[in-house]
Structure formats: structure tokens, C-alpha cells
N, C-alpha and C positions, 0 to 999 in steps of 0.2 A: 586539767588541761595544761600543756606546757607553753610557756611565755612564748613568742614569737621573735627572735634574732634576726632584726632587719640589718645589718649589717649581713648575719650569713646567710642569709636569703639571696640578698644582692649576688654576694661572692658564687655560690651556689648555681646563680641564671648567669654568669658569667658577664655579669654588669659591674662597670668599671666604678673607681671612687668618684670620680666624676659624677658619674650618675647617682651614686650613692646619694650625694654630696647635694644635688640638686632636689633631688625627690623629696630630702627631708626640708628642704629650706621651703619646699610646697608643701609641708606636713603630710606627704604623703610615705612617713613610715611607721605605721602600724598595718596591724593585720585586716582589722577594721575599714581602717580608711582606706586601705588601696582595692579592698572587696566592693566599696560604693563608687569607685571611679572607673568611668566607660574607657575600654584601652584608649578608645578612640583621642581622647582627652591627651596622651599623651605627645599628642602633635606639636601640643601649644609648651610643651618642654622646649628646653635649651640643647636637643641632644642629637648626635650624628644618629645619620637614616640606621646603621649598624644597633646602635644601642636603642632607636626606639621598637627597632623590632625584636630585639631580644626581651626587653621591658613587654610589649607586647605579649608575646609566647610565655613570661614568666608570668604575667597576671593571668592569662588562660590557664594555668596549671593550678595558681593558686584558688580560682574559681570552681576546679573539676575539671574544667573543659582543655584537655591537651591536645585538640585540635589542633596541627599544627598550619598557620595562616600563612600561604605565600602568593600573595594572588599583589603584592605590592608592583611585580615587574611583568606586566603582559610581553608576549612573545607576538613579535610584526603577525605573522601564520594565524594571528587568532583577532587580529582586527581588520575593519575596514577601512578602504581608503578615503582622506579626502577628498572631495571632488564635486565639479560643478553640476557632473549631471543629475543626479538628483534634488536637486534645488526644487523643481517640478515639487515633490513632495515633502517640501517642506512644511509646517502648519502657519507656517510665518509669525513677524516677532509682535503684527498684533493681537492673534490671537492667543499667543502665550501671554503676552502681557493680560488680556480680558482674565486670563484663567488666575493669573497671578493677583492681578490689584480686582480685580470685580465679577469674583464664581459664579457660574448660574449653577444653582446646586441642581438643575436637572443632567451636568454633566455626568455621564456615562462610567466617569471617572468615580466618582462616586460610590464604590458600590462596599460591598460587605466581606470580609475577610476569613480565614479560617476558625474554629472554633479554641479556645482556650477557657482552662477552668478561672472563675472570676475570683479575684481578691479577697480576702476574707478580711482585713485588715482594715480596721475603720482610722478616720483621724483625730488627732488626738493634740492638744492644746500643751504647747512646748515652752513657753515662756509667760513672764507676767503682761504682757502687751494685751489689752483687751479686744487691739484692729486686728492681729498679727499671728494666724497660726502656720505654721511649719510641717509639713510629712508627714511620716506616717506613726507606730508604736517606734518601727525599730526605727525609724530616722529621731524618735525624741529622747530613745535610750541614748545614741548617739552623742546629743547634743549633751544631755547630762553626763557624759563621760567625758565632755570636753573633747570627742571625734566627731571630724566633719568632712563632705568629703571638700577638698579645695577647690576654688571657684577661679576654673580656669579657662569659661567658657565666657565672660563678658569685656569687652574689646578696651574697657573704663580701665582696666586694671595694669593696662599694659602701655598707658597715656604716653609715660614718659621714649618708649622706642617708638612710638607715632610721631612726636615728637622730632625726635632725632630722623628719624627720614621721610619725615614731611618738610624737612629744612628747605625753603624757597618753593615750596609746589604750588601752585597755580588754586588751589584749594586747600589749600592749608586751613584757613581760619576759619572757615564752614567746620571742616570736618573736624578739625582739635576741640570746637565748640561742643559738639553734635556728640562727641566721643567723651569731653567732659559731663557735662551735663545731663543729654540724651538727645537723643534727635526726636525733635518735631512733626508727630503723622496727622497733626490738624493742623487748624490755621490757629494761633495765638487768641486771635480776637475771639472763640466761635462761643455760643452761648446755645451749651447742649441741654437737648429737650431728652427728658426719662425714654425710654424703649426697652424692650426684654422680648426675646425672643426663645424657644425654644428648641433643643437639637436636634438635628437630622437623624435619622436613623441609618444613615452611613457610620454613626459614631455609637448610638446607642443599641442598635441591632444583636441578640443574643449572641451570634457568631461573632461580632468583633469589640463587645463594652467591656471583656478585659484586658484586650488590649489597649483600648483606648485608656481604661483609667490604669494602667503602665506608664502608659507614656507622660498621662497628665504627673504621676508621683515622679516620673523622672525630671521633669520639667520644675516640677517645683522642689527639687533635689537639689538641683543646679543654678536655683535662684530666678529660673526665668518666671516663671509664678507667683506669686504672692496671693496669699489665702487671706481674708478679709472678710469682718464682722456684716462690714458696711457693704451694703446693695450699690455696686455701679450705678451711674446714670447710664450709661450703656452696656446690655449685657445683650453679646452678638449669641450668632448659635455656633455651636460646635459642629463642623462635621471631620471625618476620615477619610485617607483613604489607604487601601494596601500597599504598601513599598513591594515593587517588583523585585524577585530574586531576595526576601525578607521577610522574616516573620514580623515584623513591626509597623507601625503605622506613621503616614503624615497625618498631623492634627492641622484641619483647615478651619482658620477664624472669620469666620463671613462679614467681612466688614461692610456689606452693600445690601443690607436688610436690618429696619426696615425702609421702605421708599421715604427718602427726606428725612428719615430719622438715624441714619445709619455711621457708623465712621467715616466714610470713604465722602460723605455728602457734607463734612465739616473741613474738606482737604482742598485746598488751594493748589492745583497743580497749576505752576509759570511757566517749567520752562519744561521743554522736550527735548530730550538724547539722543543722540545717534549710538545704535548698538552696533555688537560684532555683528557680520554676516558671513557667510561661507565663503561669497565670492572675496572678503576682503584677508579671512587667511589662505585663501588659494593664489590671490598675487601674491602674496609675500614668501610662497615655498618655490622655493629654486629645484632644480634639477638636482636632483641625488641630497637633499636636504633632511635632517635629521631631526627629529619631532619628538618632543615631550609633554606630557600630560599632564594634571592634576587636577582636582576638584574639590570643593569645601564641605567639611561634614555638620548638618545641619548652621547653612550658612546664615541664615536673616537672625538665628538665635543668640548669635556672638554678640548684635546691636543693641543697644541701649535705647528707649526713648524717653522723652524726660519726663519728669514724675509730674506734672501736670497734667499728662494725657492717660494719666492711668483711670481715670474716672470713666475715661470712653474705651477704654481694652476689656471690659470686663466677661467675663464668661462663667455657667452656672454646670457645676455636677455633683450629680447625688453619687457619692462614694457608697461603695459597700458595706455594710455594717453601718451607714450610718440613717440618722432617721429624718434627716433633713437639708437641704441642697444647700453647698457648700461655694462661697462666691469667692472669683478670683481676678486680679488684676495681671494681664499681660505685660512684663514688663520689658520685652524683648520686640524687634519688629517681626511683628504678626503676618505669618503665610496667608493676606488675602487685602491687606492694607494698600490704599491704592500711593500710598506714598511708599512704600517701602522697595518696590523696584528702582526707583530714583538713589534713595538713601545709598541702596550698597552699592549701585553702578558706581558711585563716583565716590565710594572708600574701595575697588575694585580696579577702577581706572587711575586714580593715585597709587595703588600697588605695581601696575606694568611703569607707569612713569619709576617710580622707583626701581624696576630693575633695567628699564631706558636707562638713566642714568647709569647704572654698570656695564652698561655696553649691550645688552641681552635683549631679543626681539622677546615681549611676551604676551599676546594676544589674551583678553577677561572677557567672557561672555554670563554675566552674572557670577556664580562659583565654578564655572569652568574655566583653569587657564591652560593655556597652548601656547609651546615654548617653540621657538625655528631656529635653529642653527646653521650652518654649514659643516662642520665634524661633528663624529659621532663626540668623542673628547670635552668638544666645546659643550655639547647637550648635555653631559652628562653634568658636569662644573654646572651648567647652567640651573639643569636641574636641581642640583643640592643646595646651590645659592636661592632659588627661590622657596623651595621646604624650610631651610632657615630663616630665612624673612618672614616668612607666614608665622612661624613658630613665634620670630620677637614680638610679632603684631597680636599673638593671642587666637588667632586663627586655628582650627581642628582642619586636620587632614583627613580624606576618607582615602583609606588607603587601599581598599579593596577596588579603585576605581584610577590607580596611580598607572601610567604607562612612564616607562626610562628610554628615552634613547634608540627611536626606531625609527624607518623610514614610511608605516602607514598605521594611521590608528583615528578610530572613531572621533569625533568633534560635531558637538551642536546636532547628535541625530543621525550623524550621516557617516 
């Protein structure tokens, strides 16, 4: 096999020293490590829109897949417009919210996925830690090689640019804490009673358990998992569901079963938000105004919560190949947490304050943000200004969901 020239690799995708330069300072230059990193990961780089798509399209080749991806700039002709009249069918922000902090797993949503062949790959014990196992075979060759892939998905790592433009924000000290630390989805004081539950068959169902244990090896790829000897005192149930337009799945953590025993029943919620609604970016768009897009790629997963609460994230899967259920600590905020809508609103609503502060209207509806300008010129700056922001903050960009600079495009549904 011939060695792998990451330097003329770079030169080769027409990736600049720059990027060169950064890639390796994230250990992302071997042939290895950049095979275990989702392009998508590449958001949270330091790099013009130009170079991450080109880094994009060059890990699609080095993968096999020369698909070439341009779905970053939707064209106006292919969206809808804002607008109040459909409000009517809205599902409104409390039933999203129910769906978000407290599932009823009889929702509809729910259901079972396409067929894929299952895993063959059992797990396998990576270090000397007797709490603490790690991935799969190939993720423990890895580690004995000294290749890993960079962890560039938790928000802890990236403190010091929070920091710096969290300077005076109105929530600074919550959130610098919450970001150090972890953030808090019980109450401090709670004194959790044992419960175990088992998973849905949205998650273990023939047609979709290998997808689900994908996503589980990816999750704990990326550090959001931690595999563990020890039996939670809370072990939620797992379920799925199919990502529209995807072969892939959300994993949903049912933190509201069982009755009185559950996550969501140890959670102090105080205070209550005001969210974006339609009608509030419809006052704000003028006459012949100019509109940008973005949205966050698996956003509650960037969150940290502090390792106190990891006793009540717990969740149980029998891997393939292996002969015994395998327990795991969440250490990310969990898709079903009734705290965790709160958490990012308001690392979400510090980010448009932050691009306030530049002059920049920018509307957060959870991981969707909505940029208004007045020029197209100005949308565009604006735009790039906040792809870069996101990137200092450790935030993933889903790019396949990015609109640049138009006057009508989808927002909140509508």
C-alpha cells in the first residue's frame, strides 16, 4: 500500500495552505482520520464557504463517493415564501415543544425505516479503564495507532471564542458555566430512584436496528456516548425515527417514562421563553428584502451536560455480535429532555445578540437561523459573517439545508 501525501492530497483538491495548515493543527491529516470524519464536521473549521466545499467534495472522493454536493445555494424558483397565511396550519410551538421535551411514543412519527444489512462488528474493550469502553474493532485499531477521529462536535472545546463574544451578553455567566462544565437537565438537589426501561420498536424493528446501531457507533465515535460497566440508575428507552429525504436516523431518548421515575420528572423547569414565530419574522421583512438561511447539523449534540447527570441519561443496546446489553451514558443534551429546549434557546439567542451587535438582523428559531437584510451585497457579508461565527462557536453547519441571498425561502414550515 502506498503511504498517503497529505500535503498532496490537499494540493490535488485545490485546498489552499491555509487549510492545509488548519486541518493538520485538528489532526485531521492522515488517511485514516479524515475517512472517520463526517464532512459535515467540517463546519466547525476556521475556513472560507469556498474551501469548506472544496474539503467537502475532496473527502467525498476519498470515500468513493464523487457525488458531486451543491445543494449549499438554493435558487428563490425552488422555495416558498414567508408568510402569514399559513399560520392556520401551523402545529404550533407547544406542540413541538411536547414532541421535543415529553414524546408520546404513540406518535405516528414514530414508525420504521428501510431495510439495511446489520453490523457484524461486535465491541470490543479499548483501553485499560474497567468503566470505559470505546467503538467498535476498527475504532480500537484506531486508537492503538494513535488515529482518532477530532472532536469537533462539543461546544466545551471551543470555550475560549464563547468567551470572547459573549463579552457583556446579558447571559454570559449561565452560559460560560453550562459550556464549562455542562449544563444541568435535573435539578441539582434530585435523589434518583432505579428505573429501566425497554426500546421501542421504532428503534429495534428488523427494517431499521441497523441503522439505529450506526448511528449509536457514530455517536459514540464522536464522544457523545460513553459505554460504561456500570448500570445507570436511569436507563430511558431508545426509540427512532426516519430522517425525511435520508437514509439515516434520529435516535429519540424518552426521557418521560417511567411515570415519576423518569428524566424529565427530576427537572425544575422556572422559567418560560418566548420563541420565534412567523408573524415576528414577517414584521421584520421590508419590501424587496433579502433573506438568508441556515440551520444546525445535529444541534442538541454540540451540548455538553455535566457529568453529574450522566447517572440519569443512561440507555441500554444489545450490539451485534455481542452476547450481552451494552450500557451507555448520554453525555450530550438528549432529543427528548425536557430541559434541553431551554438550554440551546438561550446559547441560540446569545448568537443573534452576537451578530446584533454587528449591525445584522438575525432571527434563531431553535437550529434554524434567518438572516433580513436590505441588499442583496449586504445578505451575502451577512451571511458569511454568521457561517464564520458558528464555525468559532464549534457549531456544524447542515449545508444541504443552507439558502444564500434570496428574496423567498422556507422558514419554521412555511
Amino acid at each position: 500500500m502506498t503511504s498517503f501525501d497529505f500535503k498532496k492530497w490537499c494540493s490535488d483538491n485545490g485546498l489552499k495552505e491555509g487549510t492545509t495548515e488548519i486541518s493538520k493543527n485538528n489532526h485531521l491529516d492522515s488517511q485514516d482520520t479524515l475517512k472517520l470524519v463526517h464532512a459535515e464536521d467540517i463546519g466547525a473549521l476556521d475556513l472560507t464557504l469556498g474551501q469548506r466545499k472544496l474539503f467537502k467534495q475532496a473527502l467525498n472522493l476519498l470515500n468513493g463517493n464523487d457525488q458531486d454536493h451543491k445543494t449549499e445555494v438554493k435558487h428563490s424558483s425552488e422555495s416558498t415564501p414567508v408568510t402569514t397565511k399559513s399560520l392556520a396550519n401551523d402545529i404550533g410551538l407547544e406542540d413541538l415543544l411536547k414532541k421535543i421535551g415529553g414524546i408520546s411514543m404513540d406518535d405516528p412519527l414514530l414508525t420504521l425505516g428501510a431495510t439495511e444489512q446489520p453490523l457484524s462488528v461486535p465491541l470490543e474493550r479499548v483501553d485499560n479503564n474497567p468503566q470505559v469502553f470505546l467503538g467498535t474493532q476498527h475504532q480500537a485499531q484506531s486508537k492503538k495507532e494513535g488515529q482518532s477521529a477530532a472532536d469537533l462536535s462539543s461546544l466545551n472545546n471551543k470555550i475560549d471564542a464563547w468567551k470572547e463574544h459573549l463579552t457583556d451578553d446579558i447571559d454570559r455567566d449561565y452560559l460560560l458555566k453550562g459550556l464549562t462544565d455542562g449544563f444541568r437537565i435535573i435539578s441539582p438537589d434530585s435523589e434518583l430512584r432505579h428505573a429501566e426501561m425497554t426500546n421501542y420498536k421504532s428503534a429495534t424493528g428488523h427494517d431499521i436496528r441497523a441503522k439505529v446501531e450506526k448511528a449509536l457507533r457514530d455517536e459514540i465515535l464522536h464522544g457523545n456516548y460513553i459505554i460504561t460497566t456500570e448500570k445507570p440508575i436511569i436507563v430511558s428507552a431508545l426509540g427512532a425515527i426516519q430522517k425525511p429525504d435520508s437514509d439515516n436516523v434520529r435516535l429519540i431518548h424518552d426521557c418521560s417514562r417511567p411515570l415519576n421515575r423518569n428524566v424529565n420528572s427530576y427537572t425544575d423547569i422556572q422559567h418560560h421563553y418566548s420563541y420565534v414565530t412567523v408573524d415576528k419574522a414577517v414584521s421584520l421583512i421590508k419590501c424587496n428584502a433579502y433573506l438568508a438561511k441556515t440551520d444546525l447539523k445535529s444541534a442538541y449534540r454540540h451540548v455538553p451536560i455535566h457529568t453529574s447527570n450522566y447517572t440519569a441519561t443512561g440507555l441500554a443496546w444489545h450490539f451485534s455480535g455481542d452476547n450481552s446489553l451494552t450500557y451507555l451514558y448520554d453525555c450530550k443534551l438528549p432529543f427528548g429532555a425536557a430541559k434541553s429546549p431551554e438550554i440551546f434557546h438561550r446559547l441560540t439567542q446569545a448568537i443573534t445578540r452576537m451578530m446584533e451587535r454587528r449591525g445584522i438582523t438575525v432571527l434563531a428559531y431553535f437550529d434554524d437561523f434567518l438572516i433580513i437584510t436590505d441588499t442583496k451585497v449586504v445578505c451575502e457579508q451577512a451571511y458569511e459573517e454568521l457561517i464564520k461565527l458558528l464555525g468559532e462557536l464549534g457549531l456544524r453547519i447542515n449545508w444541504d439545508k443552507a439558502v444564500v441571498s434570496c428574496q423567498r425561502l422556507p422558514f419554521l414550515g412555511i
